[in-house]
N, C-alpha and C positions, 0 to 999 in steps of 0.2 A: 504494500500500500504506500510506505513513504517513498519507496521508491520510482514509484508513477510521479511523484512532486519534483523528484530530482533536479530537473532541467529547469525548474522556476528558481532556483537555488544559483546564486552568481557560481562564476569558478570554482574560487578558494575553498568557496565554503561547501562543495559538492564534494569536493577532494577529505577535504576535513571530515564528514560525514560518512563516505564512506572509510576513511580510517578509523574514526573511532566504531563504527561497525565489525571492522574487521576485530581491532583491539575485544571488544566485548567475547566475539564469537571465541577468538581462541582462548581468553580466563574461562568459559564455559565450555570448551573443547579439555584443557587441562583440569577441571575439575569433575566433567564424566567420566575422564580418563583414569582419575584419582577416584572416583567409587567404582568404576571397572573391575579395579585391581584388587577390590577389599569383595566382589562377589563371588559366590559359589558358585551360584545355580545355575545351571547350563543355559539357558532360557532366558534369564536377566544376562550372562553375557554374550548373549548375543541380540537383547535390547540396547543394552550400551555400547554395540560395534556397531549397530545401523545407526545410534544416535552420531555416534563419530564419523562415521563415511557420510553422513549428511551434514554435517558441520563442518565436515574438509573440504565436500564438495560447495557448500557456501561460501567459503573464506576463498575457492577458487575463483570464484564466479564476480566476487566482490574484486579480485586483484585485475580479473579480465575486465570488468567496468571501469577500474580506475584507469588502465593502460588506455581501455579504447575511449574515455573523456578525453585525457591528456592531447591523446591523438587528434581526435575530431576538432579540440581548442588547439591545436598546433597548426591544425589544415584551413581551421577559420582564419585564424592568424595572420597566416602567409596569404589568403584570396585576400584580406583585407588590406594587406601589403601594399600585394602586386595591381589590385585596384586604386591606390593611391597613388601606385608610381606613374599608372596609365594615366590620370585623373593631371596630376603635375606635366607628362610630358604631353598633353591635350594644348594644354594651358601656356607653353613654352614656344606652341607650334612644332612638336618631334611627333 
């Protein structure tokens, strides 16, 4: 859900956001890991290994949105560049 908001969120603060997500997920990745380890039951641990293979696979998922922001704000970046340099040599007569 917060994640549909995302893109109303400036830059920095998208980037921010998904790191402190990332941060939370894994203190909650190390500490199923930590009641993992104190279970018996066959059953409970292997509730606690699909809670971790979906919390890796989150914490994956969350580095691939940050790479591909970065990127898309890198490509905005440069159109907005290279539309300014068009925009000047317009204006110059080039």
């Amino acid at each position: 859900e917060r994640m549909h908001c995302l893109d109303l969120l400036p830059y920095r603060d998208r980037l921010t956001w998904l790191t402190r997500a990332k941060q939370a997920l894994r203190s909650q990745l190390s500490e199923i890991e930590a009641k993992r380890d104190n279970v018996t039951c066959d059953y409970e641990i292997l509730i606690a290994e699909g809670i971790i293979a979906s919390t890796i696979a989150r914490i994956d998922w969350l580095d691939r949105a940050f790479v591909s922001i970065v990127q898309m704000h890198n490509n905005d970046t440069e159109a907005i560049s290279r539309s300014d340099e068009v925009s000047v040599n317009r204006s110059h007569g080039l």
